[in-house]
Backbone as ProteinMPNN parsed JSONL, in Angstrom:
{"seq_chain_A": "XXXXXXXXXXXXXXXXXXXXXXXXXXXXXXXXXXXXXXXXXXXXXXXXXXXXXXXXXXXXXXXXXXXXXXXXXXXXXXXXXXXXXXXXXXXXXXXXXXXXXXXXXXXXXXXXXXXXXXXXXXXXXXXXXXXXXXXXXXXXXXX", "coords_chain_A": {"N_chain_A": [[0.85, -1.176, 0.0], [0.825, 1.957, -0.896], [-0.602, 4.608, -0.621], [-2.469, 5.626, 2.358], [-4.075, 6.429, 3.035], [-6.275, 9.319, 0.968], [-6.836, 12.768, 0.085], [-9.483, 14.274, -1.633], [-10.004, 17.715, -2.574], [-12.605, 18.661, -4.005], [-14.468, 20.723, -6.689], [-16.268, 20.055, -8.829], [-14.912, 20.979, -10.973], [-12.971, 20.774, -13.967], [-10.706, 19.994, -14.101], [-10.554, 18.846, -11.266], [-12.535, 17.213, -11.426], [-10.679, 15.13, -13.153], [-8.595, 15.468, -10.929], [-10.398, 13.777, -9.24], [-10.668, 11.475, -10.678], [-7.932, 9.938, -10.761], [-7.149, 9.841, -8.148], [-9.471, 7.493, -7.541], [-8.485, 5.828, -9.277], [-5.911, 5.347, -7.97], [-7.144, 4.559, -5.587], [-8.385, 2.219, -6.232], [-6.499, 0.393, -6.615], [-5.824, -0.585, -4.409], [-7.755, -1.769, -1.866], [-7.576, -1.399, 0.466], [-7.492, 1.259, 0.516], [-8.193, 4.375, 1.755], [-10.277, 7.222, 0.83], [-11.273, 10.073, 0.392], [-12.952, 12.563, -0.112], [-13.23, 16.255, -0.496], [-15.611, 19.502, -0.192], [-15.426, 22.483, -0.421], [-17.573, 25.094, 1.158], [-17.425, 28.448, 0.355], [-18.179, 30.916, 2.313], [-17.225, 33.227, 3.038], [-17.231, 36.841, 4.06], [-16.777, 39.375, 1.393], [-14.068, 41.098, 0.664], [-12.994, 44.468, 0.058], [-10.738, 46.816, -0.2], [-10.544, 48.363, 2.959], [-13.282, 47.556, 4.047], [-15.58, 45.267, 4.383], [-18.214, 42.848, 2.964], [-20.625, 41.055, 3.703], [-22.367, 37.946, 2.242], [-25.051, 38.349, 0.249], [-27.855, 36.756, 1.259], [-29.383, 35.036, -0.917], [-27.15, 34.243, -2.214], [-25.554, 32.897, -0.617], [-28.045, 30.435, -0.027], [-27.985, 29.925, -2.886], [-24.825, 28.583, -2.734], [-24.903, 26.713, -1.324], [-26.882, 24.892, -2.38], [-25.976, 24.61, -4.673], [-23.554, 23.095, -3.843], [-24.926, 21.078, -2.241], [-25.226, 19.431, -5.063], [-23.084, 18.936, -5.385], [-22.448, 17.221, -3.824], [-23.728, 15.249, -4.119], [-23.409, 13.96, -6.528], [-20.731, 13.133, -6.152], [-20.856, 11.149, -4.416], [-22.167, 9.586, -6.031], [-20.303, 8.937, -8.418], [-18.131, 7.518, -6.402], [-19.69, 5.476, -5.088], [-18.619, 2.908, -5.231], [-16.372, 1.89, -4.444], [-14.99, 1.089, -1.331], [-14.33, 2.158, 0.817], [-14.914, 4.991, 0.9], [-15.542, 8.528, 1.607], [-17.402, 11.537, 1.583], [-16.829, 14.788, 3.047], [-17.603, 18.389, 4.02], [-16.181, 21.308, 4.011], [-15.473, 24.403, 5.592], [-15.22, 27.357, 4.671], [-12.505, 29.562, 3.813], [-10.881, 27.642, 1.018], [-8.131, 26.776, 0.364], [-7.377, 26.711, 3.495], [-8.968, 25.418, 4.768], [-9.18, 23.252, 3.718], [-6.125, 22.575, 4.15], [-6.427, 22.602, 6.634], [-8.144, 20.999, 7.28], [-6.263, 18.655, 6.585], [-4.111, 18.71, 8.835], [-5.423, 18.094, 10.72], [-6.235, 15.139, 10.559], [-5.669, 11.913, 9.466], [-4.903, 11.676, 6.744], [-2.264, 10.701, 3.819], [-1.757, 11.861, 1.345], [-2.53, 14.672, -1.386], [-4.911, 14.947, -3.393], [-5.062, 16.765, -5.969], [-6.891, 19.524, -7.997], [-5.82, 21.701, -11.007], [-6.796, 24.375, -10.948], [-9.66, 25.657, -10.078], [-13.254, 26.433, -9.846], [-13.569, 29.342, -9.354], [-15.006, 32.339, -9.19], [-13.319, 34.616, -10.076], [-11.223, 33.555, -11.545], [-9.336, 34.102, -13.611], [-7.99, 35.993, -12.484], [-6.805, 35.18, -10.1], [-5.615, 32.56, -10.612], [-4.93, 29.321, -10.079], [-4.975, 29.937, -7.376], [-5.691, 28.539, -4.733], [-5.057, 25.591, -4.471], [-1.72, 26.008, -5.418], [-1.476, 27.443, -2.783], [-2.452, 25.481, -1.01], [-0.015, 23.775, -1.547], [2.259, 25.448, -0.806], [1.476, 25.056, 2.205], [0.91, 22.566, 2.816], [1.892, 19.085, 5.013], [2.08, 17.317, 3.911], [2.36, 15.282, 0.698], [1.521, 16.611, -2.066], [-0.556, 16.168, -5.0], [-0.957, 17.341, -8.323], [-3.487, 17.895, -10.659], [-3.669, 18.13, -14.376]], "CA_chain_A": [[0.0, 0.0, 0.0], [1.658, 3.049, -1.259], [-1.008, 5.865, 0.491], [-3.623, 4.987, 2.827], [-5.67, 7.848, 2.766], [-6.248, 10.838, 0.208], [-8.126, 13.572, 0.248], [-9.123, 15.194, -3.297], [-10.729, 18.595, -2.81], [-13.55, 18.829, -5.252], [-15.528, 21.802, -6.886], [-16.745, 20.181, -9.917], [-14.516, 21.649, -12.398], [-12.331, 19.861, -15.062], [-9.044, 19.708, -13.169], [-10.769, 18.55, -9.807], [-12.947, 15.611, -11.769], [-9.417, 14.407, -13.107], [-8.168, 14.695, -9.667], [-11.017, 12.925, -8.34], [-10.508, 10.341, -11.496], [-6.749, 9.441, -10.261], [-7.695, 9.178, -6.581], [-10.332, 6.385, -7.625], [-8.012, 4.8, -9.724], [-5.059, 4.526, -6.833], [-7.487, 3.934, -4.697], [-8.724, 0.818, -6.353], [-5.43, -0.696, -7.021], [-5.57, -1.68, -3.283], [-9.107, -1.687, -1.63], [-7.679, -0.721, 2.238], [-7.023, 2.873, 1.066], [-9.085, 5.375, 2.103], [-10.609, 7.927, 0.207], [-12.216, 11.219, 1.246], [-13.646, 13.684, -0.876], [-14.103, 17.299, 0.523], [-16.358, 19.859, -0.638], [-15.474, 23.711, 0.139], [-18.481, 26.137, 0.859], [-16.862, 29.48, 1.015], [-19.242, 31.632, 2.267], [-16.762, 34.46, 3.818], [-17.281, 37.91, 3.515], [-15.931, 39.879, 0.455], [-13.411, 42.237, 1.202], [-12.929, 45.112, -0.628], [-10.118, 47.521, 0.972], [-10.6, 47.932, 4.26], [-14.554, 47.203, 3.925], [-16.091, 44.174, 3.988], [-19.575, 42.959, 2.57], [-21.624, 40.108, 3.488], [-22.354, 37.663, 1.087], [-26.212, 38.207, 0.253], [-28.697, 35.426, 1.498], [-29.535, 34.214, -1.918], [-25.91, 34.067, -2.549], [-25.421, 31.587, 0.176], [-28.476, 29.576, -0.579], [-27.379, 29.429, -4.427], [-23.624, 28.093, -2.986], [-25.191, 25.371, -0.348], [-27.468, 24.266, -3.587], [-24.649, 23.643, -5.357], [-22.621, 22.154, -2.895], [-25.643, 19.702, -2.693], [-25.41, 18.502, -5.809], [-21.667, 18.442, -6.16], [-21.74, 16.117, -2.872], [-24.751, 14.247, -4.604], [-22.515, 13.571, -7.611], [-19.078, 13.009, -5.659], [-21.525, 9.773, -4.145], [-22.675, 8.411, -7.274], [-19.353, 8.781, -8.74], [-17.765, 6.944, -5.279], [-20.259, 4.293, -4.549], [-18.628, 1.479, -6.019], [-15.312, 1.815, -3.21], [-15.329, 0.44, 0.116], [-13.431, 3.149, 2.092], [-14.787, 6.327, 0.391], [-16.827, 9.154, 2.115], [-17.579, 13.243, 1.422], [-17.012, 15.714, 3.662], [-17.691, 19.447, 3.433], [-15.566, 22.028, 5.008], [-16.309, 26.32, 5.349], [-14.366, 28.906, 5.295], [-11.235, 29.42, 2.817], [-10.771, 26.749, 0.301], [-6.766, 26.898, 1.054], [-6.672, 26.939, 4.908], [-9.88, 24.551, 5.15], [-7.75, 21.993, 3.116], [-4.741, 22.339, 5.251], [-6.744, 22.228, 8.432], [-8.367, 19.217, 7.519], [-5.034, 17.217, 6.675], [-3.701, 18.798, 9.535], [-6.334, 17.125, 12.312], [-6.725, 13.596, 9.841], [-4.619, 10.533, 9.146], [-4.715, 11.912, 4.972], [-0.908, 10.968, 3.347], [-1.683, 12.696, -0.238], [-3.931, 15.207, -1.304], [-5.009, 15.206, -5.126], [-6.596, 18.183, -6.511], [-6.789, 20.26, -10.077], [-4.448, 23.137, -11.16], [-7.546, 25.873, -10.868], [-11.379, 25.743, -9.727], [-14.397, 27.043, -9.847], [-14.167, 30.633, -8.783], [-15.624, 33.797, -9.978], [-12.201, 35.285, -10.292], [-10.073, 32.107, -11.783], [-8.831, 34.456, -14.45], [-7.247, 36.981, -12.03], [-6.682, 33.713, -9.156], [-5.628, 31.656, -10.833], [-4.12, 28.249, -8.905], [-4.066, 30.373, -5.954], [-5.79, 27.552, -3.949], [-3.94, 24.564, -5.262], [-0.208, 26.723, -4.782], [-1.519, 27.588, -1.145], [-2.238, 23.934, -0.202], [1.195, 23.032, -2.199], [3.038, 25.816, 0.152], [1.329, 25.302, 3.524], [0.372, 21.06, 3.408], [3.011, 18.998, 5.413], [1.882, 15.925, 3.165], [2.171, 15.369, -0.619], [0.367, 16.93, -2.764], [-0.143, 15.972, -6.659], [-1.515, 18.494, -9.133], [-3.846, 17.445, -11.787], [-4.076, 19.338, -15.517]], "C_chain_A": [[0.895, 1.238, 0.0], [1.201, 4.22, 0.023], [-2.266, 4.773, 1.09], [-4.645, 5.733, 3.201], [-5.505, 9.134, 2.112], [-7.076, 11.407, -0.074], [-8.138, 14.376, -1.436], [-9.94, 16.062, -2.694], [-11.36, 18.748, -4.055], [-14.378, 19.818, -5.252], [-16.546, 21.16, -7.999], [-16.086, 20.38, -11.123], [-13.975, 20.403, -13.324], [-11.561, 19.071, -13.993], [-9.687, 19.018, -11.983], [-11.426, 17.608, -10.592], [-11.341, 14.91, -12.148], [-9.012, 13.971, -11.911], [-8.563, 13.563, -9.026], [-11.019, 11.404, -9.388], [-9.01, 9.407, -10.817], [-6.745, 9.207, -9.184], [-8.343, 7.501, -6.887], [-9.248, 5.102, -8.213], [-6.534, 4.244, -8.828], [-5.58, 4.005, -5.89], [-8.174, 2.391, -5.387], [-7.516, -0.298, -6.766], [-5.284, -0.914, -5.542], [-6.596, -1.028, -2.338], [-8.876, -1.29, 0.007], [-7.665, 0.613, 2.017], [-8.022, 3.486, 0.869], [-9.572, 6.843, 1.039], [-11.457, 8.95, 0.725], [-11.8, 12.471, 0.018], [-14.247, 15.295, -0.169], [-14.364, 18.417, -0.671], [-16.525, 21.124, 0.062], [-16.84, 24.303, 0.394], [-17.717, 27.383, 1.672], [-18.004, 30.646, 0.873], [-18.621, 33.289, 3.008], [-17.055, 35.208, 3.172], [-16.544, 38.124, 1.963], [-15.257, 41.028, 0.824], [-12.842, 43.027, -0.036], [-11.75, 46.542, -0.291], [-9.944, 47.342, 1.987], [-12.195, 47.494, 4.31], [-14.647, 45.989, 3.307], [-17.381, 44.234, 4.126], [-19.767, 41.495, 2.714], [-22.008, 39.536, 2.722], [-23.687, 37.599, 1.666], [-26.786, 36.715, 0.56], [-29.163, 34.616, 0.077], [-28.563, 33.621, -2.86], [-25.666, 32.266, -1.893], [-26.091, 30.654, 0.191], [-27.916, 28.574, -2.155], [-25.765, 28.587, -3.721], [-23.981, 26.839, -2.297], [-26.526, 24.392, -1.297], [-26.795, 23.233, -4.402], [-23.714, 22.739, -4.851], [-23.365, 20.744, -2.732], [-25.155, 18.987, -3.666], [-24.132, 18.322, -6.096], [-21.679, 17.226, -5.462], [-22.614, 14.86, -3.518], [-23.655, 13.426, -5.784], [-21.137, 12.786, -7.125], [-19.812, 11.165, -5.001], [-21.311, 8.781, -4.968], [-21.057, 8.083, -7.485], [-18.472, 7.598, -7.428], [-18.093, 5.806, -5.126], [-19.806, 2.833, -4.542], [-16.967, 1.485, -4.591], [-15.67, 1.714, -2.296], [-14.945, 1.234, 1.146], [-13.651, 4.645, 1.058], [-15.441, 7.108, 1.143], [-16.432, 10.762, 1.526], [-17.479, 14.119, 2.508], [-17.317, 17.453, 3.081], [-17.497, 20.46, 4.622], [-16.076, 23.897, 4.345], [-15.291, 26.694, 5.644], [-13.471, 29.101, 3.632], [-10.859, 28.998, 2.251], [-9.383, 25.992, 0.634], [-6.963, 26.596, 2.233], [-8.062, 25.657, 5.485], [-9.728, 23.319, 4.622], [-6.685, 21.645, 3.907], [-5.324, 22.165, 6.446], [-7.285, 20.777, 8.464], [-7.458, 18.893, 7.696], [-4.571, 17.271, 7.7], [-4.294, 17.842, 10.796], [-7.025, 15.562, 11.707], [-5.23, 12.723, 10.123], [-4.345, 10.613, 7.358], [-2.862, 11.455, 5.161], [-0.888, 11.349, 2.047], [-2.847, 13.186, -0.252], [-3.658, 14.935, -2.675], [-5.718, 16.217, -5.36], [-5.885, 18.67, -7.954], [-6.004, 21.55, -9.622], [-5.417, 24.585, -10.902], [-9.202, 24.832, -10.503], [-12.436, 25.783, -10.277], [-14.824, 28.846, -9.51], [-14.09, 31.789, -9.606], [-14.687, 34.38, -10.524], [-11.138, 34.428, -11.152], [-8.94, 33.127, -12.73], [-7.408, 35.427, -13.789], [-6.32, 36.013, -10.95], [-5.951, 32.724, -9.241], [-4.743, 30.497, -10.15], [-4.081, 28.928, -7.967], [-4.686, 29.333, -4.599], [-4.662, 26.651, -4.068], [-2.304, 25.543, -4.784], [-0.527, 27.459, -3.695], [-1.268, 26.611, -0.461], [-0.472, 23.344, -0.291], [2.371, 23.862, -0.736], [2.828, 25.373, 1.729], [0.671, 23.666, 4.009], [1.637, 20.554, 4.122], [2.931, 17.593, 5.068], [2.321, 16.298, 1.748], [1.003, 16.053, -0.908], [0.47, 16.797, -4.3], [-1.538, 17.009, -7.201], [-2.243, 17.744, -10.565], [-4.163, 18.713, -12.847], [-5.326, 19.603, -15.868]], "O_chain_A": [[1.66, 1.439, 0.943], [1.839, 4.632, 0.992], [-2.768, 3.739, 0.649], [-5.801, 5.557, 3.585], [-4.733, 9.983, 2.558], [-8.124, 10.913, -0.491], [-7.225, 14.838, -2.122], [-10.843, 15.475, -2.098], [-10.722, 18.948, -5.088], [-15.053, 20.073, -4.255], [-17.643, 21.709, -8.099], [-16.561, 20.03, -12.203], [-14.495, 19.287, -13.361], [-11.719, 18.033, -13.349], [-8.782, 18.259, -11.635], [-10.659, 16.648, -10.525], [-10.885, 14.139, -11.303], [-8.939, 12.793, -11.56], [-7.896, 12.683, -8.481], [-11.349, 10.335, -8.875], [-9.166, 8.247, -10.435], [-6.245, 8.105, -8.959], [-7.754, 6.49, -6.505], [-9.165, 3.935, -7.831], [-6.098, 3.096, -8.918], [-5.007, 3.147, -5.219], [-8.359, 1.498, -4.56], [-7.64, -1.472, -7.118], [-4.319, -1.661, -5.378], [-6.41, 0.139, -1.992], [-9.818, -0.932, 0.715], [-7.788, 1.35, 2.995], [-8.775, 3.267, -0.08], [-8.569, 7.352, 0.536], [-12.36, 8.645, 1.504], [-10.777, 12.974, -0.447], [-15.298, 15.477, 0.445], [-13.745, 18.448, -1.734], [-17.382, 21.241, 0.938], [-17.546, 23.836, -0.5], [-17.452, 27.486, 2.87], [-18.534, 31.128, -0.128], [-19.337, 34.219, 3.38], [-17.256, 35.022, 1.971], [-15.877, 37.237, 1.432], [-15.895, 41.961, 1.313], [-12.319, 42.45, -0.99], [-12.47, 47.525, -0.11], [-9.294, 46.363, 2.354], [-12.103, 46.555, 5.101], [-14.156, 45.596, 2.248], [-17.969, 45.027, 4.861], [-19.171, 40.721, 1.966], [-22.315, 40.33, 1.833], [-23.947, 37.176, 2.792], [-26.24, 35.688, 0.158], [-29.261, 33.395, 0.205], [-28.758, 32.888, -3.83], [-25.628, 31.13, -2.366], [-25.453, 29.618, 0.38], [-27.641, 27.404, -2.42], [-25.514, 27.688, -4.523], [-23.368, 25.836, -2.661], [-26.986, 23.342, -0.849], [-26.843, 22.038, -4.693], [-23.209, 21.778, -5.431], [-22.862, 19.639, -2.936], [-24.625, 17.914, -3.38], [-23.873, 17.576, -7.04], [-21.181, 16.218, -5.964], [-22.242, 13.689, -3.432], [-23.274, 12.268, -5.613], [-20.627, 11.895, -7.804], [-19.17, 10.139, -5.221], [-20.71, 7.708, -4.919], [-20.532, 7.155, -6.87], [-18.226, 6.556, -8.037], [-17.236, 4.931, -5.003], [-20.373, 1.86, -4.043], [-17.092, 0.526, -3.829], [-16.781, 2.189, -2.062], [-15.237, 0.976, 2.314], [-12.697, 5.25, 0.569], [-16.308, 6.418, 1.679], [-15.313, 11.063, 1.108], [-18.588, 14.097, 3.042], [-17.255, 17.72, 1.88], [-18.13, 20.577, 5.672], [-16.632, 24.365, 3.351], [-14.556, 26.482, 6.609], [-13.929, 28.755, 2.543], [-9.749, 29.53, 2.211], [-9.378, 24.845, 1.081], [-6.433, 25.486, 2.184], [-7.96, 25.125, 6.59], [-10.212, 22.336, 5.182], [-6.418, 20.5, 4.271], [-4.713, 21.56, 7.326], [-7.068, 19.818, 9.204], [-7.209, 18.648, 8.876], [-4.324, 16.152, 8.15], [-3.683, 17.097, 11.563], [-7.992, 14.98, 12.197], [-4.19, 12.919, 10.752], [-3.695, 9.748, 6.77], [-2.214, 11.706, 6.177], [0.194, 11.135, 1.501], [-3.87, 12.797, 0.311], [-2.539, 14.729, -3.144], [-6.859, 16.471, -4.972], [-4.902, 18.364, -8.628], [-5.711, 22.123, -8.572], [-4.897, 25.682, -10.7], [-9.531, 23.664, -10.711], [-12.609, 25.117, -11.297], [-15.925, 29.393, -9.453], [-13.282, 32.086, -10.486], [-14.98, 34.83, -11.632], [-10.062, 35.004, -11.316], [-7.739, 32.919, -12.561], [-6.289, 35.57, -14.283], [-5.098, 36.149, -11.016], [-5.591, 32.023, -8.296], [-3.713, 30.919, -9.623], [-3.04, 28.742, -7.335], [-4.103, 29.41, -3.518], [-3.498, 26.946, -3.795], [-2.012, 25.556, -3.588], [0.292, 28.365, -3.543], [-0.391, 26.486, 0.394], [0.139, 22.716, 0.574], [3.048, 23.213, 0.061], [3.807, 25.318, 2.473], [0.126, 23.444, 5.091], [2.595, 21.321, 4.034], [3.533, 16.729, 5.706], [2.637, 17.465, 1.516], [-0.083, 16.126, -0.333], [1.459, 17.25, -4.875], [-2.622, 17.282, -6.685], [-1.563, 17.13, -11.387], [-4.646, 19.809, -12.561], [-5.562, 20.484, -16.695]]}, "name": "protein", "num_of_chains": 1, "seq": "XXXXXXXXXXXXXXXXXXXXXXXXXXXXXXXXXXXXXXXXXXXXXXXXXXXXXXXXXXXXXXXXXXXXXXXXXXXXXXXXXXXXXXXXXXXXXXXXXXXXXXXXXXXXXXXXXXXXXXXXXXXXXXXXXXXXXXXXXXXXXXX"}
């Protein structure tokens, strides 16, 4: 057994289904390893200067919608492994990644080179090269 537990952060996107494709497939080349799927909802403020703004209530419905159905999907996709489950962490995408691995038994994370977020263009990888600077595990990068 190479790893025995890895966590892929998943949004949905391209790069993060790959990730979550290469997880499945190390994790089925040996049926003890663990698998865990987590599922940001970043619902923090927006900060703008020194001012920050509240993310509107139909904001936060619309992101815990979606988060449904990503975790609905991250299932189906899963079901067929014996050691898989979903979690879904808040706050920071970055620092709610590292805190998990930090308080788990994870030894690799897998995740995609960019996201899902509003900004990706201006952003870009800045999750993914946060986790990469501040995990104290592996981490592999999918294209």
């Amino acid at each position: 057994m190479i790893f025995n537990h890895i966590l892929v952060p998943y949004d949905g996107s391209n790069p993060s289904s790959k990730a979550l494709d290469k997880a499945i497939h190390i994790a089925k080349s040996d049926p003890a390893t663990q698998l865990t799927v987590a599922h940001v909802i970043n619902l923090q403020p927006v900060v703008l200067a020194d001012i920050s703004f509240p993310q509107p209530d139909s904001y936060q419905e619309y992101v815990k919608e979606q988060g449904n159905a990503v975790i609905e999907r991250v299932k189906q996709i899963t079901g067929d492994l014996p050691h898989a489950n979903v979690v879904v962490l808040a706050g920071s995408p970055a620092e709610a990644i590292v805190d998990y691995v930090d308080n788990s038994d994870c030894d690799l994370i897998i995740m995609g080179s960019r996201g899902l977020s509003s900004l990706k263009e201006f952003m870009v990888g800045s999750v993914s090269h946060n986790v990469i600077l501040h995990s104290r595990i592996p981490v592999m990068i999918m294209k």
